[in-house]
C-alpha positions as CSV (number, residue, x, y, z in Angstrom):
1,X,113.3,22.0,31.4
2,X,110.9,24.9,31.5
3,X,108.1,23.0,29.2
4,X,108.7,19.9,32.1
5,X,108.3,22.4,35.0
6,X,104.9,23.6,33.3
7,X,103.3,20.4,32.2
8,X,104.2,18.7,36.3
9,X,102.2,22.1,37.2
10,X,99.0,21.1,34.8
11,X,98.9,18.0,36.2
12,X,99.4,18.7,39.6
13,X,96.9,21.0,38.9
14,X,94.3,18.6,37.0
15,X,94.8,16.1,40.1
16,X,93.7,18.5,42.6
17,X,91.0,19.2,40.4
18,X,90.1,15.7,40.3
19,X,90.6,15.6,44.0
20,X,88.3,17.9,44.8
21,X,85.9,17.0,42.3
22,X,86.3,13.6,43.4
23,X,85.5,14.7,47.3
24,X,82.6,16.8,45.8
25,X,80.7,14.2,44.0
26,X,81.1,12.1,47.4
27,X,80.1,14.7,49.2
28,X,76.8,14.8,47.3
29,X,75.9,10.9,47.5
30,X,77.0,10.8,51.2
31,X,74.2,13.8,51.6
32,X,71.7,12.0,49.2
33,X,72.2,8.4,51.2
34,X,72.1,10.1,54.4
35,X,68.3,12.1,53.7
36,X,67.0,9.9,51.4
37,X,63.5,8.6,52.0
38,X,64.0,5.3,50.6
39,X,66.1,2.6,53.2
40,X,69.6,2.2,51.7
41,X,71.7,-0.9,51.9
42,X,74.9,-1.7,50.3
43,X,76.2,-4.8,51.1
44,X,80.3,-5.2,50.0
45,X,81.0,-8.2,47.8
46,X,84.1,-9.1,49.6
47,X,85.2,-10.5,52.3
48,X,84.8,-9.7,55.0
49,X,81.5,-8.8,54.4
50,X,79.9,-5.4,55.4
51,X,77.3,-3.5,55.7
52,X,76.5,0.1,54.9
53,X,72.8,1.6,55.8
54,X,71.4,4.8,56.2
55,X,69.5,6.5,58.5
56,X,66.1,5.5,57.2
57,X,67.2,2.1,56.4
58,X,67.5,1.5,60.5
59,X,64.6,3.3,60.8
60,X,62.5,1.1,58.3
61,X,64.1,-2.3,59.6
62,X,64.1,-1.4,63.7
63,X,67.7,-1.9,63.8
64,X,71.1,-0.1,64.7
65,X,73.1,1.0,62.9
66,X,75.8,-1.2,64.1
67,X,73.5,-4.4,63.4
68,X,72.9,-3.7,60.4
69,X,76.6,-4.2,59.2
70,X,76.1,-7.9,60.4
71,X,73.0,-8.4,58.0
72,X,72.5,-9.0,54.3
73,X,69.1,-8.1,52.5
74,X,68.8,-12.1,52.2
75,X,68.8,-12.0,55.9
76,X,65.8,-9.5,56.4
77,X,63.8,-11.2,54.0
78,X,61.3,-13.8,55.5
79,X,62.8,-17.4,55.5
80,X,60.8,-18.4,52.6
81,X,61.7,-15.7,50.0
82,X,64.9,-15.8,50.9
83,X,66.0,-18.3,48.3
84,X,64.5,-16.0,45.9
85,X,66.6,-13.1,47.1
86,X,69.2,-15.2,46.3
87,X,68.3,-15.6,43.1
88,X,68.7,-11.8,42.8
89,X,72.4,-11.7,43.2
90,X,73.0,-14.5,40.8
91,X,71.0,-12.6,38.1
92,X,73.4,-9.8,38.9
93,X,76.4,-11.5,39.0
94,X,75.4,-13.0,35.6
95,X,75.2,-9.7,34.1
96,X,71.5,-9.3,34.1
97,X,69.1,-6.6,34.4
98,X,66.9,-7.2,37.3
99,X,63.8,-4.8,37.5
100,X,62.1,-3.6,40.6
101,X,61.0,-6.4,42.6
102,X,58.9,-7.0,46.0
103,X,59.7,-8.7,49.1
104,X,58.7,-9.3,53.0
105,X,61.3,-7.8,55.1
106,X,61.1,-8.8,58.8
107,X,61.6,-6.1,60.9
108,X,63.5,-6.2,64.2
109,X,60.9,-7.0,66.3
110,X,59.4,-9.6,64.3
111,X,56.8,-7.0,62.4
112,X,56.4,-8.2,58.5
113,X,56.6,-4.9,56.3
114,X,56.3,-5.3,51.9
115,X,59.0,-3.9,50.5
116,X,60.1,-2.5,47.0
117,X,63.2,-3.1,46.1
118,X,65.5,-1.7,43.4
119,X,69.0,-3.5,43.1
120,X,72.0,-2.6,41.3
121,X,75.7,-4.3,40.9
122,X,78.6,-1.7,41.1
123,X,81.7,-2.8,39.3
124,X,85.3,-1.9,39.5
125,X,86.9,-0.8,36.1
126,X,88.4,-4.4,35.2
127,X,84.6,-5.8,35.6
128,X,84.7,-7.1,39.3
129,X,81.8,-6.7,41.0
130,X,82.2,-4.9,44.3
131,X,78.8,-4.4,46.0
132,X,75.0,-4.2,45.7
133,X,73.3,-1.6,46.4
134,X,69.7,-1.9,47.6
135,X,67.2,0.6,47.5
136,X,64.1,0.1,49.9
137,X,60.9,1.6,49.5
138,X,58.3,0.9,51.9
139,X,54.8,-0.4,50.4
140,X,53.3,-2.1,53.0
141,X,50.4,0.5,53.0
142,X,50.1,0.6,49.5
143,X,49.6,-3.1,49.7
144,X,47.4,-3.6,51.9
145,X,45.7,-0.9,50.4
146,X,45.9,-2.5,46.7
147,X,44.5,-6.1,48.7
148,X,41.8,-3.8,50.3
149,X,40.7,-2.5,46.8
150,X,41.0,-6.2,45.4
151,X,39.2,-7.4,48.2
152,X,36.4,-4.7,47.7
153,X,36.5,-5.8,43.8
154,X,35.8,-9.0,44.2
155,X,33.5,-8.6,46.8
156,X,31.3,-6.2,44.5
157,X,31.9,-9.0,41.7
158,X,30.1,-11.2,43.5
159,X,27.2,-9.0,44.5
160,X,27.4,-7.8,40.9
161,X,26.8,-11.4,39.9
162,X,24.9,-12.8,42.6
163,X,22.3,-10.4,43.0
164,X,18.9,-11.4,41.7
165,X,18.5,-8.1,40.4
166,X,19.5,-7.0,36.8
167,X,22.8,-4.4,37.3
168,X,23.4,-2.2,34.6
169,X,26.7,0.1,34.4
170,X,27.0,3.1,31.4
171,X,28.3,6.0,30.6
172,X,27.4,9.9,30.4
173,X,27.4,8.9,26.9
174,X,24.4,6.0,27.4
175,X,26.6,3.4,26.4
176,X,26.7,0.1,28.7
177,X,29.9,-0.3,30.5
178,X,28.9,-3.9,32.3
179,X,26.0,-5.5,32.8
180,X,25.7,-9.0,35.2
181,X,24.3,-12.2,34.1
182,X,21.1,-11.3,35.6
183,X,20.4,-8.1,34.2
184,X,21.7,-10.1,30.4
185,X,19.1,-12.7,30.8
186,X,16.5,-10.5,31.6
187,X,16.9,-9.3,28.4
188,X,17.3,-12.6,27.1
189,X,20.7,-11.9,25.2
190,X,24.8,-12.5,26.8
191,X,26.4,-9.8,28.7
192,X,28.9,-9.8,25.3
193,X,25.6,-8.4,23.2
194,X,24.9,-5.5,25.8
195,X,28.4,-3.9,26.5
196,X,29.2,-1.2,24.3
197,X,25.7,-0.9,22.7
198,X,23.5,2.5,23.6
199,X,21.6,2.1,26.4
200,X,18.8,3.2,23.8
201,X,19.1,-0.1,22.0
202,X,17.1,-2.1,24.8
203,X,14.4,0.5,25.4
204,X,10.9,1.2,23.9
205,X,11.2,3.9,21.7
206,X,8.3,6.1,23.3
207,X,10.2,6.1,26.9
208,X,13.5,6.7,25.2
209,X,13.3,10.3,25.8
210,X,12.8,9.5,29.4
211,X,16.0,7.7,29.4
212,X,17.9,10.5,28.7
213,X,16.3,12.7,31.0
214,X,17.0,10.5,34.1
215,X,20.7,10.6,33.2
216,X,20.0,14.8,33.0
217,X,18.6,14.9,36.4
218,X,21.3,12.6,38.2
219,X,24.3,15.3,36.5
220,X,22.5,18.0,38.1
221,X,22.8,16.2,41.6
222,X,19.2,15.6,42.2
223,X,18.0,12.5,43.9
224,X,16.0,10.2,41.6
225,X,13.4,8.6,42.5
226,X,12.4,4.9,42.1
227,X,11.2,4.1,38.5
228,X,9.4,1.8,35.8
229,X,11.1,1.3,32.6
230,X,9.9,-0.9,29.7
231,X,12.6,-2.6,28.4
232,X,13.2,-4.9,24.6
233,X,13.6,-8.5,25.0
234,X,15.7,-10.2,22.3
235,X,12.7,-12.0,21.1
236,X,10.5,-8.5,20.6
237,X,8.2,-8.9,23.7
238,X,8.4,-6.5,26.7
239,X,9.9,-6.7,30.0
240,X,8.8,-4.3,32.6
241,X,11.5,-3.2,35.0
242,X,11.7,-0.7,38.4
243,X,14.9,0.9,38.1
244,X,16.8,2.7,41.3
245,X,19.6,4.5,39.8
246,X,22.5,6.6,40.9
247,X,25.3,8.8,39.8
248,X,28.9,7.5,40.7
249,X,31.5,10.2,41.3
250,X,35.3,10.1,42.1
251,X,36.7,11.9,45.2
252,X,36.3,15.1,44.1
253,X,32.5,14.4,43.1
254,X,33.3,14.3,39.4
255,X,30.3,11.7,37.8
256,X,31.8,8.7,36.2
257,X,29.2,6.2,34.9
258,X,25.6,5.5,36.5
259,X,24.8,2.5,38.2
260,X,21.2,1.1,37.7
261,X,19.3,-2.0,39.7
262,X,16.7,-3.4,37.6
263,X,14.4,-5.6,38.8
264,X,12.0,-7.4,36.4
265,X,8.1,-6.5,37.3
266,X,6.6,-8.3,34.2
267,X,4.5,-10.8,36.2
268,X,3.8,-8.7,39.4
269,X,2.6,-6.0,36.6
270,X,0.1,-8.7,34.5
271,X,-1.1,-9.8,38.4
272,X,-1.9,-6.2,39.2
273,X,-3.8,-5.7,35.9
274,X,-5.8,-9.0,36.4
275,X,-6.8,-7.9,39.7
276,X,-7.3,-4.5,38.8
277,X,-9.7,-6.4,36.3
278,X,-10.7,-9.0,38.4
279,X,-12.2,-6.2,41.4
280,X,-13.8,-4.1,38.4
281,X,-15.6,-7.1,36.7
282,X,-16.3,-8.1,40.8
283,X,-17.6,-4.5,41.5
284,X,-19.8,-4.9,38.0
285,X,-21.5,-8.1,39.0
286,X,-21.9,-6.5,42.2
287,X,-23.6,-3.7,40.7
288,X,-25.8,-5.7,37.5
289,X,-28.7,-8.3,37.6
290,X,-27.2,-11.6,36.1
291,X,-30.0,-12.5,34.0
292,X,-31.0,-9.4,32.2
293,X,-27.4,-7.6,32.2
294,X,-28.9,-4.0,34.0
295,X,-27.9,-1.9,36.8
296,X,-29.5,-4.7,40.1
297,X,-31.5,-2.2,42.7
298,X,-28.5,-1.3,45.1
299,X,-26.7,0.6,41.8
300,X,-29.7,2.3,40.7
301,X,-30.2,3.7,44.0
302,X,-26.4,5.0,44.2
303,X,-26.8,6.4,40.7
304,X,-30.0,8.3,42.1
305,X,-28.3,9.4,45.3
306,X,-26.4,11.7,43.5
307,X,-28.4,12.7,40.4
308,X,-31.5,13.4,42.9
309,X,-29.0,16.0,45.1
310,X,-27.6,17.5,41.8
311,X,-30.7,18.6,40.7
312,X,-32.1,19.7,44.0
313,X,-29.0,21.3,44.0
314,X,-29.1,23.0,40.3
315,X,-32.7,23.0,40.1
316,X,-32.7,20.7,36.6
317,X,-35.5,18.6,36.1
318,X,-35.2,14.9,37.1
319,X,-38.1,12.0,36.4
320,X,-38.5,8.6,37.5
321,X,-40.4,5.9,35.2
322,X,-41.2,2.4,36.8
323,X,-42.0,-0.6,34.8
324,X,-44.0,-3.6,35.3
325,X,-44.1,-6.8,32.4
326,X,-47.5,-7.8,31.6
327,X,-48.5,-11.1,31.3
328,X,-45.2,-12.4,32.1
329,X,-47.1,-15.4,34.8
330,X,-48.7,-16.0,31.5
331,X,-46.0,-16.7,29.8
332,X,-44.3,-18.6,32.4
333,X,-47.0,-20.7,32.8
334,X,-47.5,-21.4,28.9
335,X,-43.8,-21.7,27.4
336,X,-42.5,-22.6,30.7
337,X,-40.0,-20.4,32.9
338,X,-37.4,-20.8,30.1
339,X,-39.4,-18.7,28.2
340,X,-39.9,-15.9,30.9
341,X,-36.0,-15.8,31.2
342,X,-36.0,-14.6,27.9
343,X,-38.8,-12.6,27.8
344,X,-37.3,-10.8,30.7
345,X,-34.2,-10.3,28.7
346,X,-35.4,-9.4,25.9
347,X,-38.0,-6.4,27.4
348,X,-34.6,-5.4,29.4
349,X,-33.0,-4.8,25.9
350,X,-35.8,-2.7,24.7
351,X,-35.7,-0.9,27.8
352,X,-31.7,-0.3,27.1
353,X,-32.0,0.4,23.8
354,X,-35.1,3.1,24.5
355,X,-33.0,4.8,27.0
356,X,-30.5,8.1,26.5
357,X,-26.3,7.3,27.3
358,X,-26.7,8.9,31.0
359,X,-30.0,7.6,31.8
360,X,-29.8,4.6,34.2
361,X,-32.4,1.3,33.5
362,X,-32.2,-1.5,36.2
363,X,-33.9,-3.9,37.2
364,X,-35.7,-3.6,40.7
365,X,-37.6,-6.7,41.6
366,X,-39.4,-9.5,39.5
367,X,-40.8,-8.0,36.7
368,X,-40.2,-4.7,37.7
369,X,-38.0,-2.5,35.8
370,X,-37.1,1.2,36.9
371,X,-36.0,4.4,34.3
372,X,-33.9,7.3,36.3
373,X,-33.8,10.1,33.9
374,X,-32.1,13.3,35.2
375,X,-32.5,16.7,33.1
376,X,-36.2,15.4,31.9
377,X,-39.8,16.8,32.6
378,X,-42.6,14.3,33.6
379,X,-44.1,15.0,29.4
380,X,-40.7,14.0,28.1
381,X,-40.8,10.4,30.3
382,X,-44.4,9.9,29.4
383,X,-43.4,10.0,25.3
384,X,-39.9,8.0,25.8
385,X,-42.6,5.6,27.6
386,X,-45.1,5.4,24.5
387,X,-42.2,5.0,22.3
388,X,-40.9,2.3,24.6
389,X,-44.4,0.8,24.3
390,X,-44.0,1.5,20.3
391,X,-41.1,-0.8,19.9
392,X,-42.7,-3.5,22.6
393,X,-45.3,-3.7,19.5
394,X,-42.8,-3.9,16.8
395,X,-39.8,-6.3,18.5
396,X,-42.1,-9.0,19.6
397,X,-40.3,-11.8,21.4
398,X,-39.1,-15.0,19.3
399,X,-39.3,-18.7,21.2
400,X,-39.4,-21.4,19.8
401,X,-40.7,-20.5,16.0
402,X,-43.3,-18.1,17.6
403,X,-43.8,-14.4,18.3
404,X,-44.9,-13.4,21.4
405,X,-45.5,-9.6,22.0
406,X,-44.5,-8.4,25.4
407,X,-46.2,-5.3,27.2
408,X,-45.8,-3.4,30.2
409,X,-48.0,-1.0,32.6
410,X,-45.7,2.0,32.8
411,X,-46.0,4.7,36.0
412,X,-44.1,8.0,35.6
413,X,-43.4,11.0,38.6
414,X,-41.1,14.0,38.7
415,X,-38.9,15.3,41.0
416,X,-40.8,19.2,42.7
417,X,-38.1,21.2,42.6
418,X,-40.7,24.2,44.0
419,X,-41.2,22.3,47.2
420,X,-38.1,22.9,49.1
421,X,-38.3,19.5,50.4
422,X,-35.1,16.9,50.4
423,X,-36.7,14.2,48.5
424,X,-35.6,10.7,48.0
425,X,-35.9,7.9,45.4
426,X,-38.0,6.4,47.8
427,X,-40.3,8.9,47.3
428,X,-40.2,8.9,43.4
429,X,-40.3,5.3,43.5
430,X,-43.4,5.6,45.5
431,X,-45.1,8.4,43.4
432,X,-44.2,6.3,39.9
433,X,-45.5,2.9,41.9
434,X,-48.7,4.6,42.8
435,X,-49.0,5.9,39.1
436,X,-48.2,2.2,37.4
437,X,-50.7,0.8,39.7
438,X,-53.7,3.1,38.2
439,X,-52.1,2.1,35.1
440,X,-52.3,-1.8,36.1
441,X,-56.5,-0.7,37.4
442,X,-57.3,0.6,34.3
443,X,-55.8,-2.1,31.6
444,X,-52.7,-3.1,30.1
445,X,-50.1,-1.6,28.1
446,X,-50.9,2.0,30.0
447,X,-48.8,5.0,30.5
448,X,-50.3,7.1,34.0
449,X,-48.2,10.0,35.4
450,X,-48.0,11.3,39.0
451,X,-48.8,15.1,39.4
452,X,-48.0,17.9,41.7
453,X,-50.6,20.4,42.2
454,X,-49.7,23.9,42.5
455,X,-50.7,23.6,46.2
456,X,-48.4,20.6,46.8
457,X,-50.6,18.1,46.9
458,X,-50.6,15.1,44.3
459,X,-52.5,14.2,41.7
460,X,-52.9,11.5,38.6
């Protein structure tokens, strides 16, 4: 009797502890329901059937309390999911694990909201299902966020790909991370043969070093300027590109790849050099006589302008030598004008050949040549003249299976540096002119000088 009395007391005892334990544990899941921040629905199995919510369930949906009792998730849903929702239960029912799944929930006042949904089946002990429970988490922003970023996506896709610019992507490590079609056929290979290869792989290998410093100076935050880049085609030639390139960060300004616009300036490069070409060779024909390949008269008296003010400036010595062809009606008028071409050609190689590397020979007019020699005294023009005369005698002209020997009446002056008069070619050109013409008095094939007296005046 006394072992019966104590055992009813244990389980009195282990009842109320189950009581309370029970009233504990319900205690706790009436608190979690009532703060979660997930909507809660659970929705009895039976009939009739009910509806339990909390507080940020009504909240989510725009509904009492009281309405919600009267609704089923399948009833929130937007008409054409809610066969779908349906579909849930039945899954349930069937004993199936159904992961986390999105809906459209219509709210109370019509508003759509995206919704993630987590539903479980509660059983009884004998099996029987007796409600679902529905968890609600509100995504809307996330989703619309998510379709922003997908929106953004493909909208850079298809600048990435329609752009008529090369865009190449690659790491702080130089490797390529993307590249579009364009920037692929630039390089005349697939975007599949660039990605993952070193940025190093497609560049000249004395601009390599460059490379790597433009990725240095866009780590330390600096602004890079736009660039040229000479870049490997697949075939071995070279493709010129301007770059503009940038360092892309996360939020917190940590780099993540650099992004760099290529733009192929092959052609408008090759154009630039022909013209560069084309204005020099323009500005050389614009400065030579077209028959005899010397400086014409306007570029002989530019080349003097400055040499004649240098060595006024420096006082250096400076002589002007002028040239006149003898005989050349002669020879016009015998082998015909075809002849005097030539003979004018060839007495302009002598004269180039006679002359030093910054001496300037031109032609001035006719058969009159013209020798600018800066750093020389008068003496020093009158022997390169005699020697010029020299080689006249030993390079005779060849036309036609004969040898003709050319000559020339030669007229030299100097520059008076004493003076302290400006003078001018003009006036060189006049001093040599008057000495070629007492060379032209006196016979052919004559050297005559111009002189300065002491006093300033001139002399021959």
């Amino acid at each position: 009797l006394i072992m019966g009395y104590i055992l009813l007391a244990l389980t009195y005892r282990n009842l109320r502890e189950a009581l309370e334990e029970s009233r504990s544990l319900e205690g706790r899941y009436r608190s979690l329901f009532e703060q979660s921040n997930d909507a809660i629905l659970i929705r009895s199995l039976d009939l009739p059937f009910r509806t339990l919510a909390n507080v940020r369930a009504a909240q989510l949906l725009g509904y009492d309390l009281d309405d919600l009792m009267q609704l089923s998730l399948t009833d929130l849903a937007v008409p054409e999911e809610r066969e779908e929702d349906a579909r849930v239960l039945e899954r349930l029912l069937a004993g199936e694990a159904v992961p986390a799944y999105e809906r459209r929930l219509l709210r109370s006042d019509g508003q759509q909201i995206v919704a993630e949904i987590n539903a479980t089946l509660t059983r009884d002990e004998a099996g029987r299902p007796q409600y679902l429970q529905s968890i609600i988490r509100d995504i809307t922003h996330r989703r619309e966020t998510h379709m922003r970023l997908v929106a953004t996506e493909q909208r850079f896709h298809a600048l990435f790909e329609s752009t008529n610019d090369g865009v190449f992507l690659f790491g702080l490590d130089m490797i390529n991370l993307a590249v579009n079609s364009r920037g692929a056929a630039m390089m005349g290979r697939t975007p599949d043969e660039i990605v993952g290869r070193p940025v190093m792989d497609f560049v000249v290998p004395e601009e390599r070093q460059q490379a790597v410093n433009v990725r240095d100076v866009l780590l330390s935050g600096n602004p890079l300027p736009i660039y040229e880049r000479t870049m490997l085609h697949k075939d071995g030639s070279h493709v010129i590109v301007e770059i503009s390139a940038a360092m892309v960060v996360d939020d917190e300004g940590r780099p993540l790849y650099i992004q760099s616009i290529a733009r192929d300036i092959t052609w408008r490069k090759k154009m630039e050099e022909q013209l560069t070409y084309s204005l020099k060779e323009t500005e050389q024909l614009a400065r030579t006589d077209s028959l005899t390949g010397l400086m014409n008269r306007r570029a002989v008296e530019e080349f003097s302008f400055s040499q004649i003010q240098r060595a006024l400036r420096e006082n250096t010595p400076l002589s002007v030598v002028m040239l006149d062809m003898d005989d050349l009606k002669e020879i016009n008028d015998t082998h015909g004008h075809q002849a005097g071409d030539k003979a004018l050609k060839h007495f302009a190689s002598l004269l180039n050949h006679s002359k030093r590397g910054y001496d300037c020979a031109g032609r001035w007019a006719g058969d009159e040549f013209v020798l600018v020699l800066p750093g020389t005294r008068l003496a020093d023009a009158e022997r390169m003249s005699e020697r010029l005369q020299e080689m006249m005698r030993q390079q005779p002209l060849a036309f036609e299976g004969r040898s003709v020997t050319l000559g020339a009446s030669i007229g030299a002056a100097e520059l008076p540096l004493k003076s302290g008069l400006n003078y001018s070619l003009d006036d060189l050109v006049r001093w040599a002119d008057t000495a070629l013409y007492a060379a032209k008095q006196q016979g052919k094939g004559l050297v005559r000088l111009h002189r300065h007296a002491s006093d300033g005046s001139e002399d021959l």
